[in-house]
C-alpha positions in Angstrom: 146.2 125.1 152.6 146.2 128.2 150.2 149.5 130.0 149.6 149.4 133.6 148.1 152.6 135.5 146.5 151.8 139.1 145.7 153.9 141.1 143.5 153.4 144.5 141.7 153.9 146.9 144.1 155.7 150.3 143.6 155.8 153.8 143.1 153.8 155.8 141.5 152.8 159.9 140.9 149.4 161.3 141.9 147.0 160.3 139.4 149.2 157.2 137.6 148.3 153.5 137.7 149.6 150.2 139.0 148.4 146.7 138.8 149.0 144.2 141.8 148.9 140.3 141.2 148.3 138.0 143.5 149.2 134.0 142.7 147.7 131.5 144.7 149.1 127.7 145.0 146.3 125.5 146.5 144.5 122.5 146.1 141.2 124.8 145.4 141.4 126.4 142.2 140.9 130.1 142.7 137.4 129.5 141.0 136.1 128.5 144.0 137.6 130.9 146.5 136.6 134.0 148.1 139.4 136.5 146.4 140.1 139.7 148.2 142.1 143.0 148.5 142.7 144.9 151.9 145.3 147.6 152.9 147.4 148.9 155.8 149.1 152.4 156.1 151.0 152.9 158.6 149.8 153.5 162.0 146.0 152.9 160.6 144.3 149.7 160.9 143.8 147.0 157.8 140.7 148.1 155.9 139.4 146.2 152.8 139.6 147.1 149.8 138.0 145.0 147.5 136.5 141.6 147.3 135.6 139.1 144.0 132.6 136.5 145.5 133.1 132.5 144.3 130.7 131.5 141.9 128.9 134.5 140.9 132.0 136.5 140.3 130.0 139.7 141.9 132.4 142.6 143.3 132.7 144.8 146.0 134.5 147.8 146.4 135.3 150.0 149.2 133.5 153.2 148.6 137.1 154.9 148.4 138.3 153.6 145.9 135.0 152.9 143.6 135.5 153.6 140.4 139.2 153.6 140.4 140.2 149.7 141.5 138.9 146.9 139.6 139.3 143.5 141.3 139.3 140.6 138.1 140.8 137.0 138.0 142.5 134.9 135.7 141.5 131.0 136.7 143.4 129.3 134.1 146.8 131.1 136.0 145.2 131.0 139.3 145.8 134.6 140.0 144.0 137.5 140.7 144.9 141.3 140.2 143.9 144.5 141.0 144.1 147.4 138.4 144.7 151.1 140.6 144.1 154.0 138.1 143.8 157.6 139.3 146.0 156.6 142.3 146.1 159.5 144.9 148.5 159.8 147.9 145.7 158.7 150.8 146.1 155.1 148.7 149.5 154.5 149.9 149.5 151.4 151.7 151.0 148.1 152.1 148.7 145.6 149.9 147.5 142.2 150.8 146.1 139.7 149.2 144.2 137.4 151.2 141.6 134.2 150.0 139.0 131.8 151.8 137.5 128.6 150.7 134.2 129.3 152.0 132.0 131.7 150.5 132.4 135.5 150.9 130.0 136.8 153.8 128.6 139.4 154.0 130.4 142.2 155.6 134.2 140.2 155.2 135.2 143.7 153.5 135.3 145.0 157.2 135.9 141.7 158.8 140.3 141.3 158.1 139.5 138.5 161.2 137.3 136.7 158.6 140.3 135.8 156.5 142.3 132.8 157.4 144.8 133.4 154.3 147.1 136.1 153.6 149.7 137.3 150.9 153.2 138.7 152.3 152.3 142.4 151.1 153.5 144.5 148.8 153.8 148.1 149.0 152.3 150.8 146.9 153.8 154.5 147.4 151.7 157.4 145.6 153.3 160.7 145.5 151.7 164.3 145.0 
């Protein structure tokens, strides 16, 4: 079993930055987990957003939010963040974390299904 606890979440202007943390307690150390980041606005479906691949530590973004997010992992806390700079207003969302013990697949950035653990959300709110 893999509990997550997000926290982080929060307000923030058009073009300001938040970071989200994500602490797992499990009997797999998040070094061997597939780590990742989806979002749900309201009335939209839950789309990834980012995911950090076990072993390799390789990332993948969704393309909008490239070059803004950055997915990164601390194993010795077993946590796992992700840093939001030049937030705009479509990012508002309620954020999950969410975690496998298998290896990432391809394609589980689309695939929420994939997931079998989730985080309780947090929300991020960016105004104009």
């Amino acid at each position: 079993q893999v509990q997550l606890v997000e926290s982080g979440g929060g307000s923030v202007q058009a073009g300001g930055s938040l970071r989200l943390s994500c602490a797992a307690t499990s009997l797999w150390p998040i070094s061997r987990l597939c780590l990742g980041w989806f979002r749900q606005a309201t009335g939209n479906a839950r789309e990834g957003v980012s995911i950090l691949h076990w072993g390799s530590d390789t990332t993948t973004y969704a393309d909008s939010v490239k070059g803004r997010f950055t997915i990164s992992k601390d194993n010795a806390k077993n946590t796992w963040y992700l840093q939001m700079d030049s937030l705009k207003p479509e990012d508002t969302a309620m954020y999950y974390c969410t975690a496998d013990t298998r290896r990432c697949q391809d394609g589980a950035l689309s695939r929420p299904t994939w997931w079998p653990y989730w985080g309780q959300g947090t929300q991020v709110t960016v105004s104009s």
